[in-house]
C-alpha positions in Angstrom: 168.6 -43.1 -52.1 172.5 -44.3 -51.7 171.6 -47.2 -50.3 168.7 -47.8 -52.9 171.7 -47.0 -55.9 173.9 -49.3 -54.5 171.1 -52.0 -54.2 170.3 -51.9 -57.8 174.3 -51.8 -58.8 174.7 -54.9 -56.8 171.7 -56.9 -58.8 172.5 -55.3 -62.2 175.9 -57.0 -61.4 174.5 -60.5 -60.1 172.3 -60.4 -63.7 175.2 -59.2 -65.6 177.4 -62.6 -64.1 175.1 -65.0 -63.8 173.1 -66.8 -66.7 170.9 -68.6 -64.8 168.7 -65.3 -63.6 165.7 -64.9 -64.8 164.8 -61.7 -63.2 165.6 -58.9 -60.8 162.7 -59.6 -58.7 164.6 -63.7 -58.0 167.8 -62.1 -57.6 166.4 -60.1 -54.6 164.4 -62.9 -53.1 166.7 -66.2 -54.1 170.2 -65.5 -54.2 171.9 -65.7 -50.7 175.3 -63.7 -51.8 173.3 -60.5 -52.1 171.5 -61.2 -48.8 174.9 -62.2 -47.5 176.2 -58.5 -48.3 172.8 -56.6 -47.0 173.6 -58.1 -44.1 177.3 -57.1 -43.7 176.3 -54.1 -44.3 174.1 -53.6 -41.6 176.7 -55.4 -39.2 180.1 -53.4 -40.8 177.7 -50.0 -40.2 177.4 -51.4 -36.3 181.5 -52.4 -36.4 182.7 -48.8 -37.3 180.5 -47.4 -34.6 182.7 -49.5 -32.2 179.0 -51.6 -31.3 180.8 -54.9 -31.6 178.6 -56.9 -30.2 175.9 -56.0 -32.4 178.1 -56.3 -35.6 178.9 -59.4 -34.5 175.3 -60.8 -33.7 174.4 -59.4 -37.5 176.8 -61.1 -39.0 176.2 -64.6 -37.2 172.4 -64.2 -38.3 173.7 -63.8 -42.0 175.6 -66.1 -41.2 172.9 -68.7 -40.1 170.6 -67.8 -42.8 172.5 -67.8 -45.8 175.7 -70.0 -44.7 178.4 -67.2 -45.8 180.2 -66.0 -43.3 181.8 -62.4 -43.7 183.3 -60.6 -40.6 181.7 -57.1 -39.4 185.3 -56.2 -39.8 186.0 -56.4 -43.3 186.1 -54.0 -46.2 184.0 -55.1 -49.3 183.3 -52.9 -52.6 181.1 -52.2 -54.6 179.4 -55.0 -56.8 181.0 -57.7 -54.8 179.2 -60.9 -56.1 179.4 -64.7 -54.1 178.0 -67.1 -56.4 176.1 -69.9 -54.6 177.5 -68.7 -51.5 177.7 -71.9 -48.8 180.8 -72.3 -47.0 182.4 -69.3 -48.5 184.3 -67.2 -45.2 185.8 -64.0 -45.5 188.4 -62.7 -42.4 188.2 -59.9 -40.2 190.8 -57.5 -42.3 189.7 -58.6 -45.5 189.5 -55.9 -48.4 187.4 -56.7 -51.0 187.9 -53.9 -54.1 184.9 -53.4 -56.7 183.5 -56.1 -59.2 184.9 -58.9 -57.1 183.2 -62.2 -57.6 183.5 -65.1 -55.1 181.9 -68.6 -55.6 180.9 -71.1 -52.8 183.9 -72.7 -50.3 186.2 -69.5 -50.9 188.5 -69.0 -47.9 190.1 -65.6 -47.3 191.7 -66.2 -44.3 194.2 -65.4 -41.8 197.7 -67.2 -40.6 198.6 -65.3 -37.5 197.3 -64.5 -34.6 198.3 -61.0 -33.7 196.1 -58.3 -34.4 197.0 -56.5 -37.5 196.1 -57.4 -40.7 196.4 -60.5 -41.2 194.0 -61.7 -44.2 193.9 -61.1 -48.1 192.9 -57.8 -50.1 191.4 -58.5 -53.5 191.8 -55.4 -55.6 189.2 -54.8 -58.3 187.8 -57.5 -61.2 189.4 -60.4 -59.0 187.7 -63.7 -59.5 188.4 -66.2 -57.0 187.2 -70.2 -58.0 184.8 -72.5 -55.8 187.0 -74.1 -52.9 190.0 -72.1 -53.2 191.8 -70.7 -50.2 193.9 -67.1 -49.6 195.9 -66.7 -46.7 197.8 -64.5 -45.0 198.1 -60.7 -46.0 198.7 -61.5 -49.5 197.8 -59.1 -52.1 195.8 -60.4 -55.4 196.5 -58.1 -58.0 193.7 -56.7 -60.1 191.8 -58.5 -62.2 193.7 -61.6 -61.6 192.1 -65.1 -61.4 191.6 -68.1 -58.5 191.1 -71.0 -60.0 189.0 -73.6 -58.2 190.4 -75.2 -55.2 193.6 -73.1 -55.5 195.5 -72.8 -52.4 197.1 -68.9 -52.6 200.0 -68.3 -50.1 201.7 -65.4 -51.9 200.7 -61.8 -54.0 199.7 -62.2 -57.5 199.9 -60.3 -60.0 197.7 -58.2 -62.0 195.7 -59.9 -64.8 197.0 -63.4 -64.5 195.6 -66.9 -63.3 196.4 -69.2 -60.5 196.0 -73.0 -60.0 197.1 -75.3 -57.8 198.3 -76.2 -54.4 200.6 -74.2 -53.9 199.1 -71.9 -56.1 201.0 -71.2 -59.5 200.9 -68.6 -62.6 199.7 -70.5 -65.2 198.3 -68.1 -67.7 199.0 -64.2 -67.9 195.6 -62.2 -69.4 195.2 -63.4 -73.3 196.4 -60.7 -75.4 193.8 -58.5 -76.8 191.3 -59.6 -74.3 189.9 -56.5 -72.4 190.7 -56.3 -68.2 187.3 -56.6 -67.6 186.7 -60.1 -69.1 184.7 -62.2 -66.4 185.5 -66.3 -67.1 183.4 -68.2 -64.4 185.5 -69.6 -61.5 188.3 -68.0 -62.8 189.5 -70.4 -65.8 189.2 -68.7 -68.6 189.3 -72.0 -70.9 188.6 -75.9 -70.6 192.3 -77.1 -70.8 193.9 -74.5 -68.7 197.5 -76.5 -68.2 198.0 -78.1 -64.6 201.7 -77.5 -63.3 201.7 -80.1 -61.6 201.2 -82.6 -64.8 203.7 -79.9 -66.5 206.0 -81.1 -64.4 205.2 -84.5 -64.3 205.2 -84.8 -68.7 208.7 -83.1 -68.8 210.1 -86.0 -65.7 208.8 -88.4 -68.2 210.1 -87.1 -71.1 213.6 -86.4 -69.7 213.9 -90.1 -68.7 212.2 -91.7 -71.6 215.3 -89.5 -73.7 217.9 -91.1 -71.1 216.7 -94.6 -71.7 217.4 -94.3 -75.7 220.3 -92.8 -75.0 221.6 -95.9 -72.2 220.2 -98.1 -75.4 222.6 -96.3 -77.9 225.5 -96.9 -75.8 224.3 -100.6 -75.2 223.9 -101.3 -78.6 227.3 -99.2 -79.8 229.3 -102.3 -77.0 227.5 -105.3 -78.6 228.8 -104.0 -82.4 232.3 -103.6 -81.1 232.3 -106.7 -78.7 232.6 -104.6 -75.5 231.0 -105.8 -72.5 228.0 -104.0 -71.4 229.1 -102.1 -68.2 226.9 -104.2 -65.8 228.8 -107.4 -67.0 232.4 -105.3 -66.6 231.3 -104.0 -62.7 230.8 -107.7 -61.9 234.0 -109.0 -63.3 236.4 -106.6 -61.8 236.1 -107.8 -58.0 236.6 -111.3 -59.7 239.9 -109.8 -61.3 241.2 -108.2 -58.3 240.5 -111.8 -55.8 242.5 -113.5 -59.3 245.6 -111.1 -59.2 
């Protein structure tokens, strides 16, 4: 019956995120993220009763059938939804905490190659965005957000959301808005800032103030009959070769 309880959990949370169900009965037959998780499962059971071998062969047949790959090793919740799925691979000494939701091309992977952990935990209400990549045994703090295609090299804190390569705080959680808030892909509005372009508008602002201010100082020489200082650079070896 526990396994039955969890079964419906997981689909009462795949209809609860996704809009584009139309039933429980689809969601069981169509949607290769809850497949993905029957089947690790089945191979994490095999895992923890030290049959590698077969934990391993379970997950490559999840693997090949719905193109998510998830290691017999790692540790996923309860809930845990991957949207779309394809490409999405999930390390060894992963932890995955409840109401986690993963889209397609997610990475949570490792960057060394000793054997100790060595890849990403999610705690609970994490969203992580289509593409984006967590490495290394970084810490994403609960209910944080992954924007899509974000490259994540260090922890992140609770409630906040990440974009970019590296990845950067861009938004803490809106006042007022409850922790359990799900924004698809993890940005929670259209024109979520860009840190990059951030940066880029305040270079351009800081020169575009330096060139009126070099055009003050031009115009303040040619109403008191000074030379411009280019002109008085070129004259002064001229000076020096007269004396």
């Amino acid at each position: 019956m526990l396994g039955l309880d969890r079964l419906r959990e997981d689909i009462d949370a795949i209809a609860e995120r996704d809009p584009a169900s139309r039933s429980r009965l689809e969601i069981v037959l169509c949607y290769p993220g809850l497949h993905a998780v029957l089947f690790h499962r089945l191979a994490n059971a095999a895992w923890r009763a030290r049959l590698r071998l077969v934990g391993r062969l379970v997950s490559h047949v999840g693997r090949v059938l719905t193109g998510i790959e998830i290691h017999p090793g790692a540790t996923l919740g309860r809930r845990v939804f991957i949207d779309h799925g394809m490409g999405c691979v999930i390390g060894e000494t992963a932890e995955i905490g409840d109401d986690v939701t993963l889209y397609h091309g997610v990475t949570l992977g490792g960057v060394s190659l000793a054997r100790e952990k060595r890849h990403p935990t999610l705690e609970k209400g994490v969203i992580v965005g289509s593409g984006a990549q967590v490495l290394g045994p970084v810490t994403v703090g609960e209910n944080a957000r992954i924007g899509a295609n974000a490259v994540v090299l260090k922890d992140v804190p609770a409630g906040v959301t990440m974009v970019g390569i590296p990845a950067k705080q861009v938004l803490p959680r809106q006042h007022g808005e409850p922790a359990t808030a799900f924004h698809a892909y993890g940005t929670p509005r259209p024109d979520i800032p860009d840190p990059a372009a951030k940066a880029l508008d305040a270079l351009s602002a800081e020169v575009a103030a330096l060139r009126a201010r070099l055009e003050a100082v031009e115009n303040v020489g040619e109403e008191t009959g000074a030379a411009p200082a280019e002109d008085r650079r070129e004259t002064r070896p001229a000076e020096r070769r007269a004396g």
